[in-house]
NULODREN-827256 format. One line per field, with one value per residue (C-alpha): residue number from 0; y, x, z. Coordinates in Angstrom, 1 decimal. Last residue first. Example, Ala and Ser with C-alpha at 12.3 -4.5 7.8 and 13.67 -1.06 7.14 Angstrom:
BEGIN
nuba (1|0)
c2 (-1.1|-4.5)
c1 (13.7|12.3)
c3 (7.1|7.8)
***
This chain:
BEGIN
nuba (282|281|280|279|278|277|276|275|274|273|272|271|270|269|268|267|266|265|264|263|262|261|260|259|258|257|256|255|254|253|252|251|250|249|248|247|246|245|244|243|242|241|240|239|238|237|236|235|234|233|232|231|230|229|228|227|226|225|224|223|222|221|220|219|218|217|216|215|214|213|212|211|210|209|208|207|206|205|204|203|202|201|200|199|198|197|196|195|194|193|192|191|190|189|188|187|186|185|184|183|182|181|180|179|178|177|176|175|174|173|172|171|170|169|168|167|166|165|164|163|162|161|160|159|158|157|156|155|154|153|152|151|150|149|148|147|146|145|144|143|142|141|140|139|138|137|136|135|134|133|132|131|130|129|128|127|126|125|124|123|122|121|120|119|118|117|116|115|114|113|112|111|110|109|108|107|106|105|104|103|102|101|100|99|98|97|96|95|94|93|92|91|90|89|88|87|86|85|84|83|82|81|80|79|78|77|76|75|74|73|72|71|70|69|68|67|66|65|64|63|62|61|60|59|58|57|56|55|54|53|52|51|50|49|48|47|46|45|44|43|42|41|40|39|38|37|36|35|34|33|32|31|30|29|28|27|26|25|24|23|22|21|20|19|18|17|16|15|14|13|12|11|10|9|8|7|6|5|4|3|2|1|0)
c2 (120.1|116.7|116.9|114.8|115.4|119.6|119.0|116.3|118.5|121.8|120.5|119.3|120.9|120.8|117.1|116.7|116.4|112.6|113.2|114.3|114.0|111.3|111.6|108.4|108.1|105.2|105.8|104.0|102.3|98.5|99.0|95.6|96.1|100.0|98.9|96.8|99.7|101.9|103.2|100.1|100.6|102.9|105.3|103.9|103.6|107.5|107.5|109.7|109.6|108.7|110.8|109.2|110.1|107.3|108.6|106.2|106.2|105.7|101.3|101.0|97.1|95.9|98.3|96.6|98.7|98.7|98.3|96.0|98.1|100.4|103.4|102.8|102.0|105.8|107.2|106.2|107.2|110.7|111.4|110.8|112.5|116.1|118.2|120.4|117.5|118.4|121.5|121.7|119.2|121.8|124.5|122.4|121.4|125.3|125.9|123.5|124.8|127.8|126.8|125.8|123.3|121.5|121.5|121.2|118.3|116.8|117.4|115.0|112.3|112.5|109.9|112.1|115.1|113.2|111.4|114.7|116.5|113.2|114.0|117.2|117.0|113.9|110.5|108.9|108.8|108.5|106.3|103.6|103.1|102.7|100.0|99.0|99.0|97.1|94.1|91.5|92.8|96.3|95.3|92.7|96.0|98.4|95.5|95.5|99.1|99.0|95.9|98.0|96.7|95.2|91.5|93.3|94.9|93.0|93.9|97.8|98.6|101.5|104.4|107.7|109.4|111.3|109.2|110.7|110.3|110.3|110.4|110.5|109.5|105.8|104.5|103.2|106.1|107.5|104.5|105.2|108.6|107.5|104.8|107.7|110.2|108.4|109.6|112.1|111.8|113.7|112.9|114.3|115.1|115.5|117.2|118.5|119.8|121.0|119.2|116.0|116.2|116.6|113.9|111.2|112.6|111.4|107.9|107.3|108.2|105.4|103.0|103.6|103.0|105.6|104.1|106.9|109.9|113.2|116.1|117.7|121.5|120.1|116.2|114.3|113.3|113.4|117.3|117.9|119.9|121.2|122.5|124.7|123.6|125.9|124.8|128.9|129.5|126.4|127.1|129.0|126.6|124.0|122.5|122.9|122.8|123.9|120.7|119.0|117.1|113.9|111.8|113.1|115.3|114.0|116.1|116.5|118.3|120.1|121.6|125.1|127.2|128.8|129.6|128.3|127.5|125.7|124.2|121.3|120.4|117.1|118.5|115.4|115.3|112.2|113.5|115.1|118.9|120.3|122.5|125.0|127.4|129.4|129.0|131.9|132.3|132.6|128.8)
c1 (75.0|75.4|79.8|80.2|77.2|78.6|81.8|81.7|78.4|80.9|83.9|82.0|84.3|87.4|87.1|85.6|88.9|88.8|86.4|82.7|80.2|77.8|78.7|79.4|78.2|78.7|77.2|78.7|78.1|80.1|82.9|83.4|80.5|80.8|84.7|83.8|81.6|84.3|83.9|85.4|89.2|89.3|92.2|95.3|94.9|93.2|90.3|87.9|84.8|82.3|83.3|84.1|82.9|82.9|81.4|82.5|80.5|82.3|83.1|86.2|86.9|85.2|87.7|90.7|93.1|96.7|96.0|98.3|101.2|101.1|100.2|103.3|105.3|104.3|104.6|108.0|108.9|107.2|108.9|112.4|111.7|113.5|112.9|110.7|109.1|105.5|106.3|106.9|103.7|101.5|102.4|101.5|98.2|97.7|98.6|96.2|93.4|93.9|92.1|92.7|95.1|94.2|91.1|91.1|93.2|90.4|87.2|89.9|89.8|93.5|96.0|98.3|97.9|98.8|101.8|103.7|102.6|104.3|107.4|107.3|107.5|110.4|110.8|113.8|116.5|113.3|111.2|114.2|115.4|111.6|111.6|114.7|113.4|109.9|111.4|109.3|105.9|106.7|107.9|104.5|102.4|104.5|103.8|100.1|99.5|102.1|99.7|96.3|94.8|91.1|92.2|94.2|91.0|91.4|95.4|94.4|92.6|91.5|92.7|89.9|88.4|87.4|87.4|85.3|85.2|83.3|83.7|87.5|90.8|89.8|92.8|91.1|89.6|92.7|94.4|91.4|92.3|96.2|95.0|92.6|95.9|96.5|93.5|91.9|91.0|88.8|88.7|86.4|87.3|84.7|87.2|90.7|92.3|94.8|97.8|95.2|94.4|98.0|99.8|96.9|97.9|101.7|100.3|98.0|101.3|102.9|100.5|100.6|104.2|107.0|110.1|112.3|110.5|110.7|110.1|106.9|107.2|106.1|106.2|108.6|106.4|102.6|101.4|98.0|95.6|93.8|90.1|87.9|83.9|81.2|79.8|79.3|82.6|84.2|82.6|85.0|87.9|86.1|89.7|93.0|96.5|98.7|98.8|101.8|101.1|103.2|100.5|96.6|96.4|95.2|93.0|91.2|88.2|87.9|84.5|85.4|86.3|89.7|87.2|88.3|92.0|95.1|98.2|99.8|102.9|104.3|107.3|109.9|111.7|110.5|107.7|106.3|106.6|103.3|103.0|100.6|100.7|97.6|96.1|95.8|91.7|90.7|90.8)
c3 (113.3|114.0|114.1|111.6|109.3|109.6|109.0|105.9|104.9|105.0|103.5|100.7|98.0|100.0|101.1|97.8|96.4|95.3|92.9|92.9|89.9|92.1|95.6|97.6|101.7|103.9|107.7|110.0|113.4|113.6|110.9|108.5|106.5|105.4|104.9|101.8|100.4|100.7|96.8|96.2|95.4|98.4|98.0|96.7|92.9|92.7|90.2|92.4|90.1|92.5|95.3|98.5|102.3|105.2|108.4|111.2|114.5|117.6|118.5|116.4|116.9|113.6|112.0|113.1|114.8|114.1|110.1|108.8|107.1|104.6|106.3|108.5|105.7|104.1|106.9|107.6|104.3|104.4|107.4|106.2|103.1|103.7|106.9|104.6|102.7|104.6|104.3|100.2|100.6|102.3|99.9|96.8|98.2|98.9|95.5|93.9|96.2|94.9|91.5|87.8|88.3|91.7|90.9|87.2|88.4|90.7|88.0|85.2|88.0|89.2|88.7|86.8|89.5|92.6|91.5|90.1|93.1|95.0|92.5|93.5|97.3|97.4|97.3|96.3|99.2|101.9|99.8|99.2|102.9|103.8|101.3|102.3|106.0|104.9|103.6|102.2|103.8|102.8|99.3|98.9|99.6|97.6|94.7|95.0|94.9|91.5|90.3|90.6|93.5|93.8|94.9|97.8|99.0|102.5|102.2|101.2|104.8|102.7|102.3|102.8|100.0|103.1|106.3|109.1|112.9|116.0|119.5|119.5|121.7|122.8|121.0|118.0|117.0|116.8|115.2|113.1|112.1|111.4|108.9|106.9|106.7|103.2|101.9|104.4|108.1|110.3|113.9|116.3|120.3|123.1|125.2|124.4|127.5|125.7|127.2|127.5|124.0|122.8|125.0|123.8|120.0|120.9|121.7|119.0|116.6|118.9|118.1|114.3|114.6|114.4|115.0|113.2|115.1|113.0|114.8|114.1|112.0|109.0|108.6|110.3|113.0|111.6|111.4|112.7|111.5|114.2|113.8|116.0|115.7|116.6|113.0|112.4|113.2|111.1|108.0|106.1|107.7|105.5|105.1|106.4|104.5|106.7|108.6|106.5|103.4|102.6|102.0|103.3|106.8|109.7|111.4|114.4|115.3|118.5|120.1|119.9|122.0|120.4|117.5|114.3|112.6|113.7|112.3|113.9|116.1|117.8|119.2|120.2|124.1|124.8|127.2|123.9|123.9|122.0|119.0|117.9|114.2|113.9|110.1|108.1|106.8|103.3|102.4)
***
């Protein structure tokens, strides 16, 4: 990423500001993001490309993330609801959705609401409780803590969690092409940056994201009418992205295209930022 990022926020009716980070022409068509675990909107993507695509992108950060103020009941229906405020403060019209990793929940609850035309999931979580047979045992266990009793497991995230143990967590399950990524390049860095602001009001945020993303999926994907690009790379080795490549979630949403790159990892969001962009928006 060469470009700096303009920094927006929004007044909720509740009194919160939901902000983002922003980059690309101020007229173009809108693309938003939702960020992977922890991370704050500074870290774009494809922002390179964005000109050329005609497409302005804004990288939203989830309440208690960044700059947005926290909100302790956060539910995926009230994230949908604090987006709504945004598009029609801006006068967003015909909206995309990108969402990556854990940030793939919150992109459907987007979709879900009526708020996009179109979005993509990049090495996107899955609706983990229909892949629950596919979990690695500590995926598996989070899952049974939530269900069992998801305020001290929220209780527990937010007094141990914090922006380098997720860094910690990120790099040692990494495909070995992801960490010389994020070791040998900036994009390391900029991950780095985004989850020192992403922590930056501590690990409230993070935990009630966390749950949230955890949770039974707000919207099921048989009810997400827009198209649905699904992106994974064929080496990604994280435990809580898509356990199948998403070829489970290519059958459950009704217009998607399913896409997995051979000798890609979970980072291709960076590394094919411009077909994500581009296929999205039909360029």
């Amino acid at each position: 990423m060469t470009a700096r990022p303009t920094a927006r926020a929004v007044r909720l009716p509740g009194g919160r500001d939901l902000a983002w980070s922003e980059w690309g022409p101020p007229e173009g068509r809108p693309v938003l993001f939702c960020p992977g675990a922890g991370m704050s909107g500074v870290l774009g993507f494809g922002v390179d490309v964005l000109p050329e695509l005609g497409l302005r992108l804004l990288a939203l950060d989830r309440p208690g993330l960044g700059r947005s103020t926290h909100d302790p009941a956060k539910t995926s229906a009230t994230w949908a609801a604090d987006v709504g405020h945004v598009v029609r403060a801006e006068g967003l019209r015909h909206v995309l959705g990108v969402g990556f990793s854990q940030g793939a929940p919150f992109a459907v609850a987007l979709a879900g609401a009526g708020l996009l035309d179109a979005v993509a999931l990049v090495a996107g979580q899955d609706d983990l409780r229909a892949q629950r047979h596919l979990l690695v045992p500590e995926v598996a266990g989070m899952l049974d803590a939530v269900d069992g009793d998801p305020d001290g497991f929220e209780r527990e995230v937010a007094r141990s969690a914090d922006a380098d143990w997720l860094w910690q967590v990120i790099v040692t399950t990494a495909a070995p092409r992801d960490r010389a990524l994020y070791e040998e390049t900036p994009l390391g860095a900029a991950v780095r940056t985004a989850l020192d602001d992403g922590f930056g009001q501590g690990a409230a945020g993070y935990a009630r994201d966390l749950r949230t993303a955890l949770g039974p999926w707000w919207v099921r994907p048989e009810d997400v009418p827009i198209p649905v690009h699904l992106w994974y790379g064929a080496e990604d080795t994280s435990t809580v992205h898509s356990p199948d490549r998403g070829r489970a979630l290519a059958r459950r949403f009704p217009v998607v295209r399913h896409t997995v790159l051979d000798g890609e990892g979970g980072a291709l969001l960076w590394t094919r930022a411009r077909d994500v962009l581009a296929a999205l928006a039909g360029v």
